[in-house]
Every structure is written in C-alpha cells, then in structure tokens.
C-alpha positions as CSV (number, residue, x, y, z in Angstrom):
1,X,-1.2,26.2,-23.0
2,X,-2.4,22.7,-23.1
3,X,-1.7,20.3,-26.1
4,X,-3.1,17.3,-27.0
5,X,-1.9,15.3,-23.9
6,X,0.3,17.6,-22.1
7,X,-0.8,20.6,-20.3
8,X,2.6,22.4,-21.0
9,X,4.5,20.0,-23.8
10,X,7.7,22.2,-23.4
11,X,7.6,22.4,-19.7
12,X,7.1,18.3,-18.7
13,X,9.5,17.4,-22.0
14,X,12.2,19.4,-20.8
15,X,15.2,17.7,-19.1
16,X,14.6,17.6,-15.4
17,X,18.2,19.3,-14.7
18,X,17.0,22.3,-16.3
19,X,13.5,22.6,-14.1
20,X,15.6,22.4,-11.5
21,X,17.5,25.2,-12.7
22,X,14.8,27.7,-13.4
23,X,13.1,26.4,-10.0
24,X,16.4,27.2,-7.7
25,X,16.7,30.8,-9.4
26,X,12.9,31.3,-8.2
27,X,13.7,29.9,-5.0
28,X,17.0,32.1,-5.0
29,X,15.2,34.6,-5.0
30,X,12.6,34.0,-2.9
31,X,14.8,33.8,-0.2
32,X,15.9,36.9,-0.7
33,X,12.3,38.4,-0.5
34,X,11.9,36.5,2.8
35,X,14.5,37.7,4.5
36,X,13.5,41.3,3.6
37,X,10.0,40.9,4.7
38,X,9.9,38.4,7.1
39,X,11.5,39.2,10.8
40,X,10.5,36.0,11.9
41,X,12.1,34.5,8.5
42,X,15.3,36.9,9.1
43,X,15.8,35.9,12.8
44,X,15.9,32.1,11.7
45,X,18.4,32.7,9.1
46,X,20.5,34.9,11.0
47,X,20.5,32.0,14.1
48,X,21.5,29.5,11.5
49,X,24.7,31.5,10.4
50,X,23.4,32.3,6.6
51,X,22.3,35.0,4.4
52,X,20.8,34.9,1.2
53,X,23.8,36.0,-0.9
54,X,25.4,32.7,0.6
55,X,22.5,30.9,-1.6
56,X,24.4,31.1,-4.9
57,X,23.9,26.9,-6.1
58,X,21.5,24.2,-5.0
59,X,23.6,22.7,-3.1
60,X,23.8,25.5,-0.9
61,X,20.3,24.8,-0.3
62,X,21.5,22.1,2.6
63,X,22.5,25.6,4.8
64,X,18.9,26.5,4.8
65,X,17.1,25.6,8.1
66,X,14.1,23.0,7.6
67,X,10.8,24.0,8.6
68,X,8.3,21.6,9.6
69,X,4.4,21.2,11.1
70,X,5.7,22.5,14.6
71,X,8.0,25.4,13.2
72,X,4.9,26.7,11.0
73,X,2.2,26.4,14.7
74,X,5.1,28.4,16.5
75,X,4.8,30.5,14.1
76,X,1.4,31.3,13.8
77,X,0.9,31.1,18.1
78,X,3.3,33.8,17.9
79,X,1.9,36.4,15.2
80,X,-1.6,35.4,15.0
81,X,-3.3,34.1,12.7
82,X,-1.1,34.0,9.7
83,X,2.3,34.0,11.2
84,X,5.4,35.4,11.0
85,X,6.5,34.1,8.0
86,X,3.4,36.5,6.1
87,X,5.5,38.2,3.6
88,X,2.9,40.3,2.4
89,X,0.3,43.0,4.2
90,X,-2.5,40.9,5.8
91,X,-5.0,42.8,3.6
92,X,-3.7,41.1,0.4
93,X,-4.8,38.4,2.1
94,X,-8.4,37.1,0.2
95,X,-8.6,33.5,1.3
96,X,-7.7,30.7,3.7
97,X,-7.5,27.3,4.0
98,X,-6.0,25.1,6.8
99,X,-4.3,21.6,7.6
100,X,-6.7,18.5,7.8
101,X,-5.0,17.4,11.1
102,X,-7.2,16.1,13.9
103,X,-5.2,17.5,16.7
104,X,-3.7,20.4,18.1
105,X,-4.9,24.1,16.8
106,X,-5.1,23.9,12.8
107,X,-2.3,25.8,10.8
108,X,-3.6,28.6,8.2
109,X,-2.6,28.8,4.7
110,X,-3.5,32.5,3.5
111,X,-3.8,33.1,-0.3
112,X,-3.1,36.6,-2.0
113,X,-5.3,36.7,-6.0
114,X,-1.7,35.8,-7.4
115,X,-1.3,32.9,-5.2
116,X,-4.7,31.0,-6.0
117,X,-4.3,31.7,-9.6
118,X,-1.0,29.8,-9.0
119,X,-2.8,26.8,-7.6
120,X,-4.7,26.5,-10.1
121,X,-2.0,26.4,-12.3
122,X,0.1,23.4,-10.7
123,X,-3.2,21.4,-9.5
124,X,-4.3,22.2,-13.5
125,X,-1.4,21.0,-14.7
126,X,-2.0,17.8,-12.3
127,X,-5.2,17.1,-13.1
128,X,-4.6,17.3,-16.7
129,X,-1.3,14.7,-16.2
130,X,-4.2,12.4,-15.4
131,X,-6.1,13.1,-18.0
132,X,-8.9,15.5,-17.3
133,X,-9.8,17.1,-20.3
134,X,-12.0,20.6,-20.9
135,X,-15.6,19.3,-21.2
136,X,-15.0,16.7,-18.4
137,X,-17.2,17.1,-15.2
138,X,-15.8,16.3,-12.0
139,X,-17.1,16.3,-9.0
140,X,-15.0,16.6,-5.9
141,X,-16.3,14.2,-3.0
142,X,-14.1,15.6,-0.3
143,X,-14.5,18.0,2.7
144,X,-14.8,21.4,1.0
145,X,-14.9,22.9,4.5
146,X,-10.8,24.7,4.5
147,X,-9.8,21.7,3.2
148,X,-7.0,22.5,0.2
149,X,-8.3,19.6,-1.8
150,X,-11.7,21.3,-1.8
151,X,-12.4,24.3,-3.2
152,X,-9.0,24.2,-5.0
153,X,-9.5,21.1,-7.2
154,X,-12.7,22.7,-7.9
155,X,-11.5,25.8,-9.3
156,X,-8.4,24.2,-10.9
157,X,-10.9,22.1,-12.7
158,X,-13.0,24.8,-14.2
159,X,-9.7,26.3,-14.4
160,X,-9.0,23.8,-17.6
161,X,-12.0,24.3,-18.8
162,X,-13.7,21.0,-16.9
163,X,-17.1,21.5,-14.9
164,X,-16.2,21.3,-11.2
165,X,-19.1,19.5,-9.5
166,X,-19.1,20.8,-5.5
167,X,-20.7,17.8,-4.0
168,X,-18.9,17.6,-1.0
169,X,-19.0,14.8,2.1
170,X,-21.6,15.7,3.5
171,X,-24.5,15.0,0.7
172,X,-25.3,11.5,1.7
173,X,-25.0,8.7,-0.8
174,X,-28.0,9.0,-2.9
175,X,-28.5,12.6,-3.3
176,X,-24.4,12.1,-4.3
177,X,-25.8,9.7,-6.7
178,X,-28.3,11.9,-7.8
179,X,-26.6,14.7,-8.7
180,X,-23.8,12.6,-10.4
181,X,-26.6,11.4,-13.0
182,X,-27.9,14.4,-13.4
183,X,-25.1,16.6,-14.2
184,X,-23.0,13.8,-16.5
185,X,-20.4,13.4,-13.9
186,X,-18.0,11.5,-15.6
187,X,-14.9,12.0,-13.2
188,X,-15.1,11.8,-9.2
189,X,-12.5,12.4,-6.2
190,X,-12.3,10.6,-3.5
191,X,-9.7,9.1,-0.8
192,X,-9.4,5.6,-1.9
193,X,-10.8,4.1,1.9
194,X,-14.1,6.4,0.8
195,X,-14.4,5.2,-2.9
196,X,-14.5,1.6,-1.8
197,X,-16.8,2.8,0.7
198,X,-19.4,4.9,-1.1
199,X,-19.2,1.3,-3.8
200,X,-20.6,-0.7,-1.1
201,X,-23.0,2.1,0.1
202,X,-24.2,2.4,-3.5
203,X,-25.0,-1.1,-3.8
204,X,-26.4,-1.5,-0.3
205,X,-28.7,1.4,-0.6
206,X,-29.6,1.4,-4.0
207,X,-29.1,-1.6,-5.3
208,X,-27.3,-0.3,-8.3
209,X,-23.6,-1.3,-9.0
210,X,-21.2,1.8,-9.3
211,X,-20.3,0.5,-12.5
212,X,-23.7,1.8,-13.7
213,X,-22.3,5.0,-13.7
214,X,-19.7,4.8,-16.4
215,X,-17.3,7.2,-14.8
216,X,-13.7,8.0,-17.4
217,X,-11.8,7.6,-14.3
218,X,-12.0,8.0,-10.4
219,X,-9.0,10.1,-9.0
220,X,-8.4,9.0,-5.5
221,X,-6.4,11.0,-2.9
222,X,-5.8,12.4,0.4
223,X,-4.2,9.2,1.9
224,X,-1.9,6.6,0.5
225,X,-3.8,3.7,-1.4
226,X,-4.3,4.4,-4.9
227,X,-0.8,2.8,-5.4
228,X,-1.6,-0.3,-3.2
229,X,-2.3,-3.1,-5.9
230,X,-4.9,-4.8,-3.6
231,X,-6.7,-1.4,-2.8
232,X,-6.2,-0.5,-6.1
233,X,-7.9,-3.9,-7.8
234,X,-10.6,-3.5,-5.5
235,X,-11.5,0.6,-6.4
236,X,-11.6,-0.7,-10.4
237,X,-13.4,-4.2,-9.5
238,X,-16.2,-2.2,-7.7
239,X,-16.7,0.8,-9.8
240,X,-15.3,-0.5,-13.5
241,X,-13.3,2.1,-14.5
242,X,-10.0,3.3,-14.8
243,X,-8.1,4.7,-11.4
244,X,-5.7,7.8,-11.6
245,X,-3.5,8.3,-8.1
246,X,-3.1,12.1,-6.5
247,X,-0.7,13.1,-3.9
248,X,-0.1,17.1,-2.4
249,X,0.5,18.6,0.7
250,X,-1.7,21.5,2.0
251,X,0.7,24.3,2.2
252,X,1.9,24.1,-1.1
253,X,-1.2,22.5,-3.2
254,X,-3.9,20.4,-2.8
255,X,-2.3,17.8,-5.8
256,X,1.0,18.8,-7.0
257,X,1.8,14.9,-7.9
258,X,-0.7,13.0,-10.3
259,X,-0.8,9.7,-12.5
260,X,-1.3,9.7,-16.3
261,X,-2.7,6.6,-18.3
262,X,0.8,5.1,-18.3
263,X,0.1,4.2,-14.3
264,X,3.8,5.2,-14.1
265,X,3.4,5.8,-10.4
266,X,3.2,9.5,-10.1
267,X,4.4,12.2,-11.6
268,X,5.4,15.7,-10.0
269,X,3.7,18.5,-11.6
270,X,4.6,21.4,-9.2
271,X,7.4,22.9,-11.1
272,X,8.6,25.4,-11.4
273,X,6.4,27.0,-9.0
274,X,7.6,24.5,-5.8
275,X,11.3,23.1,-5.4
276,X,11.2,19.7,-4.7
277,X,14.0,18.1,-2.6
278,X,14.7,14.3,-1.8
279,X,16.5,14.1,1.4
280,X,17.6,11.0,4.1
281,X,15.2,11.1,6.9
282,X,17.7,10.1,9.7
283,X,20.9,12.1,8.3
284,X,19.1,14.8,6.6
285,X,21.7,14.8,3.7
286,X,20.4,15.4,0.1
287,X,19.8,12.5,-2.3
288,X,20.0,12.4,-5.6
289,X,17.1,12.2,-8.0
290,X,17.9,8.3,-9.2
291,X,15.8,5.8,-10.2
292,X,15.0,3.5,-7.5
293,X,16.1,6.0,-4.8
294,X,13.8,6.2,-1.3
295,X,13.7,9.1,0.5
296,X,11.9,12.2,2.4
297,X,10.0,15.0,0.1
298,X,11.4,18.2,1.1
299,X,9.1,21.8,-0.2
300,X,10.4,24.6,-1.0
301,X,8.1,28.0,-2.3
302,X,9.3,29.2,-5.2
303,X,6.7,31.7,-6.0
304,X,4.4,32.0,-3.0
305,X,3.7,35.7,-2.0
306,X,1.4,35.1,1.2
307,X,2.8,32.7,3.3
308,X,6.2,30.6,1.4
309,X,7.9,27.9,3.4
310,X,11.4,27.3,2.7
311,X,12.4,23.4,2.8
312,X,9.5,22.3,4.7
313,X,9.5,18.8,5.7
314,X,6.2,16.7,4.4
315,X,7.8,13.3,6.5
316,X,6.1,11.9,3.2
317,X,8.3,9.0,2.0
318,X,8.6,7.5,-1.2
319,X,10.7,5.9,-3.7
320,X,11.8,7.9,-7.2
321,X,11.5,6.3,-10.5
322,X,13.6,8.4,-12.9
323,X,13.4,6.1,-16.2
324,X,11.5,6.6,-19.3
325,X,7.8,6.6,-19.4
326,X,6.0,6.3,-22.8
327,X,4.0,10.1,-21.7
328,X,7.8,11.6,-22.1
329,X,7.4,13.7,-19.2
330,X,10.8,14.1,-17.3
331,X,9.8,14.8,-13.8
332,X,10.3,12.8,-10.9
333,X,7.7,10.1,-10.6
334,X,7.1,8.6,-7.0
335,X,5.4,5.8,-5.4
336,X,4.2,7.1,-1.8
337,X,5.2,4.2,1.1
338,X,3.9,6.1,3.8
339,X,5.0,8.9,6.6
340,X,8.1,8.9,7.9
341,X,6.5,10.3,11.3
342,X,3.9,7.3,10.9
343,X,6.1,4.3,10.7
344,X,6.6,1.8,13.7
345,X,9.8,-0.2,14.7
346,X,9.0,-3.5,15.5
347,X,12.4,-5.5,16.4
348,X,13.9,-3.3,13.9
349,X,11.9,-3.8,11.4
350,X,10.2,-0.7,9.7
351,X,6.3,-1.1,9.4
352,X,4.4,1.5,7.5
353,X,0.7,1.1,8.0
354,X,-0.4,1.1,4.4
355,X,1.9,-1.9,3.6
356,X,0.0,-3.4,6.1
357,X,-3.6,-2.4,4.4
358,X,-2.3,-3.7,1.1
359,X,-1.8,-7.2,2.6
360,X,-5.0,-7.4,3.9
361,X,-6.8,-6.1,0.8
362,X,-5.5,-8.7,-0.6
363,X,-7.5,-11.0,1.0
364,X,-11.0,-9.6,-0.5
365,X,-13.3,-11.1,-0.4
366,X,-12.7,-12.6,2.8
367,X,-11.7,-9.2,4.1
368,X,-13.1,-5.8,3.3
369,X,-9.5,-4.6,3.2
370,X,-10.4,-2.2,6.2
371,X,-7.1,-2.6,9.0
372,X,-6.3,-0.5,11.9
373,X,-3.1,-1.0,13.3
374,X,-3.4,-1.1,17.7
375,X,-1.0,1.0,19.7
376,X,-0.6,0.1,23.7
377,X,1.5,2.6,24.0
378,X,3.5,5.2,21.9
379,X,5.4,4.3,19.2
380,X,7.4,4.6,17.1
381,X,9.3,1.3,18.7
382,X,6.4,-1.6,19.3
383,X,6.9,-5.1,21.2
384,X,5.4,-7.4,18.9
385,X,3.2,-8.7,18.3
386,X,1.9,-5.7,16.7
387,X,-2.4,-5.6,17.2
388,X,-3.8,-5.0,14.1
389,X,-7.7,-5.2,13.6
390,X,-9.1,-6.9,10.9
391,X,-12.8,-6.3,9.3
392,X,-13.7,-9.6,8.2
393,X,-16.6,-9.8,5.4
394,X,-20.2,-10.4,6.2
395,X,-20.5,-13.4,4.5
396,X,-17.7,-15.3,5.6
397,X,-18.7,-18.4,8.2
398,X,-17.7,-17.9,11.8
399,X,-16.5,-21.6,11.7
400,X,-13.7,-20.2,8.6
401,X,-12.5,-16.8,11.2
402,X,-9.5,-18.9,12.8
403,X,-8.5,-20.0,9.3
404,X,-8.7,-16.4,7.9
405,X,-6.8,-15.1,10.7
406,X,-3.8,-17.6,10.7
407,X,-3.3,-17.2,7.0
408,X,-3.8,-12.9,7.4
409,X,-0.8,-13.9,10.3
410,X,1.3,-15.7,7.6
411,X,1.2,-13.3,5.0
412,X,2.1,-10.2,6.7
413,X,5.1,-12.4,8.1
414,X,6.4,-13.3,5.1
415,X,5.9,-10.1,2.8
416,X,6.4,-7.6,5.9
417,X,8.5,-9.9,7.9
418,X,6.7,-8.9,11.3
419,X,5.2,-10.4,13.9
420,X,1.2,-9.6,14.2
421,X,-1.4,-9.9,16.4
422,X,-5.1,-10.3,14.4
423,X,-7.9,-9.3,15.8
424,X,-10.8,-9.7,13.1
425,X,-13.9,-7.6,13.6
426,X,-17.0,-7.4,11.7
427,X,-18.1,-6.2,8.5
428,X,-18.4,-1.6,9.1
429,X,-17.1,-2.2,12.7
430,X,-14.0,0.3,11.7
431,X,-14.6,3.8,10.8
432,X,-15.5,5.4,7.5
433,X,-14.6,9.0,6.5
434,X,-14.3,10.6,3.3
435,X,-11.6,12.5,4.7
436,X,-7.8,11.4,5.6
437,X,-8.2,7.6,7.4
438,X,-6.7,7.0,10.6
439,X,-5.0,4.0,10.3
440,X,-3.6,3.7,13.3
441,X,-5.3,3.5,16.4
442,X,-3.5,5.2,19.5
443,X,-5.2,3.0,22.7
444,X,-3.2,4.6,25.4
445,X,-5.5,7.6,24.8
446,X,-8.6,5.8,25.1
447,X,-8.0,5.6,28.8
C-alpha cells in the first residue's frame, strides 16, 4: 500500500538482488506456462534446443530465444489477430491496445481483467515514483486512441486515487486550456516535443503564459527528451514548474520507468511483475547491472496471462546508474540515449538523433530546438556530412542565419564529434505531433 513517499516502501527499499530473485522465479514459471499453452511458443523453444526445466538460474536466461517487433507481426500474420503466443482463450480477452508505429500493420496487445489490473499496478507505482499523489488531477494530453499511454495512465491514475483527466490530442489548445482551469488540473502528460509546443501555442493563442497555470509538475513521455538538459530547461522556462521524465514500452506498460524529485534519472518501477535484462547490442551477451554501464533493455513477462513476451528486445539504449539516491529506492535508474535501431554511423562515429536535438536546444532562443536529421539514403552508415534541418526562431535577423548556422556546425563537432550539414528553416516549418516525433527524416522515400 502506499506510504508517505513510496508506493510500496518494502518493495523499492529492498536490495535489487533479491527483486531479481522473486522476478526470475515468476518468470520461471512463466515459461513453463508458455510452453504448455503456446504451440507457437513451444515450436520456438523446441528449435532453439531448450525446455523449461533447463531454466533453473538467471543465467540460464541467455538460452532463451529473443523476441523482437518482427517476431511478435509474424506472429500475429500467422494466428490472427492476437497471435500465437495468446496463452489464454481469446474470450478472456476484454481489451486491446496496439503499437504507435507509423508503418507496417500495427501489433495487438490483448488484456485479460487480471492483466489491466496489473498495469495499473506498475504504471501506479510509476506515477507515484514521480510523485503523483491521491487528490492530484492529471490529465493525459496524449493519443487515447489504442495508444498504451492513453487509457492506461488514465486508469492507473484514478487507480492511486488521482483524478484522471481524458483530454486527449485532439481537443485543440484552448478548449485543452479550458478544461484544465476548470477541473484544477494540476499535473499534465505530454511528449516533451508537444509540451514545448502547446507553451508556444498557449502564448500565441491566448496570450497567457503557461506559467499561469501553476501546474505541481508536467510528466513528459513517449520520446526521449525529458533527460536532454536543453529540452529539459526549455519545458521548466516555458511552463514554470517542475519536470518528471517517463519511459515504457507498449507491450509491457505504458510507463514502467519514472523520475522522482531527486531527478536521479529514472527509476524502474516494473518489478516484480516484468524482468528486466541489460544486454550488449552487437554481441548479445548479458551485462551486469553497474553503475555507469550502457546497454540494450531486454523484457521479459513475468506475470502476463494474455499475450507474455519472453526477452523481447525494446533496441532502447541507455546507461545504468546503480548508486545511492537520497529516495532509497534500489532499482536500476536509467538515462535513455536513444534506439539502438535509430542510431546512424557516420565515419564510425555513433549518432543518436536526440544527442543531436539536445545540441540544438541549446541554442534557444536562437533556435526553437526543433531538428530533423536528413537521410539520402538508408542508414544506418551515412557519408557525412550528415543533413540535419534546423528551425531557426522568428525573431532572429536574416543577416545573423550564416552566423547561427556556423556556430550550430561547431558545436555538434565538438560535443558529437561529427561532421554536419545545417540547413536552418523557419520558425513551425517542422512538424508538430503530440504523439512520438520523427526525428529523422527518411528522403529516399519522398521520391
């Protein structure tokens, strides 16, 4: 139950060795249910050599195939719509959500009453980490069309006793603001692109500063950017208030990593109920959970009835901080650097796109801090110079644009140690979405 400032004091106190241990036995036997239920499941273990009696320690773990994005589509093209890898009757089923990818045919994540009652467990637990609080009203500014950060941080919230607001993306900015006065709103959610956004909508529509609004805290996530100290300066500049980072992945929960008021980068909240796994991205192997460590997050359901994945790959990369924090919760804490299925080569060196945003948000208020990295053809490996567009602001001269661009030019060579090609553009010339932003713009579509 919660207390005080912990949603489960005993839980994120205990020693992180021993979550791990009551998470494997969970996953232990997980697999075992799998492999009963699942043909499709059974038929991958069997072509990999193991059986669950081989799973007897965690490091036995490493035998278990990896799923990933593909595996889960295969999955579902071949026993429609759920996929093979439905452990339960399709009936149990009593809702869905699905990925927020922009291509390709979307993958399903089905729900039995046990499974969202989970969910609301770990994103409760998250949202509590950063610092939500019964009596707190928060209103969710994302897509709540099958979108897992939707409907599910809205129930988790009300889930902790906090009033979950349903606003949506769609509202439009001043019946948002609106309905945020009205109701007492004192928490929102947002990706960070679409908090600094919906500031300079506010202001531009309205004439009113965001601070007006006296929010607790805005909880920003869906995309990296909320650790980015430029982004980050800019969301508390523009809307006064404190800013607390999420992080999930829609087929295990909508947030499942959160920040408290330490800002101790963030802290992961989904155990017991999801293993979490820290592998090498090239070689695969397992890493340990050390401070300062970088690595792939690897998912594992430990308790999912519907639809589990065993060590699913998020191509999430990060870097683990392990030392104390004055909260005293034990878990991993991460700072996201971007996907591992997102980063470019160029001449060997590795460039993550939101590295490159937090450069140029850095140059506000010369820049609005919005960047789109220019592919001329597929990556990963790019020629430089790399393109990257540039939204200059509105009010800076024309005669100051060659200036602003050879200094963007130095900067990015000497912190990211690339080559890059800036192409400034004007103030709202790059798109806005209060869903996931594309920061990378593939050209060789475009035709």
């Amino acid at each position: 139950m919660p207390d005080g400032a912990y949603y489960d004091r005993e839980l994120e106190t205990m020693p992180w060795e021993k979550v791990q241990a009551i998470t494997f036995e969970r996953t232990r036997q997980q697999i075992e249910r799998v492999y009963a239920l699942s043909p499709w499941y059974r038929r991958r273990f069997d072509e990999a050599g193991v059986r669950p009696e081989d799973i007897t320690h965690p490091d036995d773990l490493a035998r278990v195939p990896f799923m990933d994005k593909e595996d889960e589509r295969t999955s579902q093209e071949e026993v429609p719509p759920f996929g093979g890898h439905l452990c339960v009757p399709e009936q149990d089923v009593i809702r869905v959500h699905a990925s927020s990818g922009t291509t390709g045919n979307p993958t399903f994540f089905a729900f039995t009453a046990e499974d969202l009652r989970t969910w609301d467990v770990i994103m409760g637990r998250t949202f509590y980490t950063t610092g939500m609080r019964p009596g707190d009203r928060y209103a969710v500014l994302g897509n709540l069309s099958m979108f897992s950060g939707g409907i599910p941080a809205v129930t988790a919230a009300s889930a902790i006793g906090a009033l979950g607001v349903p606003i949506g993306a769609t509202a439009g900015t001043e019946r948002t603001l609106e309905l945020v006065k009205l109701l007492g709103v004192n928490i929102m959610g947002a990706t960070p692109s679409f908090a600094v956004h919906l500031a300079e909508v506010v202001k531009k529509a309205t004439g009113e500063d965001a601070r007006s609004l006296g929010l607790k805290y805005l909880m920003v996530g869906g995309e990296p950017g909320g650790q980015i100290p430029a982004l980050r300066e800019q969301i508390v500049e523009t809307w006064g208030c404190p800013v607390r980072d999420l992080m999930g992945i829609g087929e295990f929960a909508g947030a499942c990593f959160g920040e408290s008021e330490d800002a101790a980068s963030l802290h992961f909240c989904g155990s017991p109920e999801i293993h979490l796994e820290l592998i090498d991205p090239d070689t695969h192997e397992p890493k340990a959970w050390e401070d300062g460590a970088t690595g792939e997050l690897v998912y594992t359901s430990a308790v999912r009835a519907a639809t589990p994945l065993l060590r699913f790959r998020s191509h999430d990369h990060v870097v683990v901080y392990m030392d104390p924090v004055p909260s005293g919760r034990t878990a991993p804490r991460v700072v996201p650097l971007g996907r591992t299925d997102d980063m470019l080569l160029v001449r060997g060196i590795n460039v993550f796109p939101s590295a490159v945003r937090d450069v140029v948000a850095s140059f506000a208020p010369r820049t609005t801090g919005h960047v789109r990295l220019v592919l001329e053809r597929p990556g990963p490996l790019v020629d430089p110079p790399l393109p990257v567009e540039v939204e200059v602001a509105a009010d800076v001269p024309a005669d100051q644009h060659a200036q602003l661009a050879d200094d963007l030019v130095a900067s990015i060579r000497q912190r990211l140690h690339f080559n890059p090609q800036i192409r400034l553009v004007g103030e709202g010339e790059l798109p806005r979405t209060s869903l996931k932003t594309q920061y990378v713009r593939k050209a060789y579509e475009e035709g």
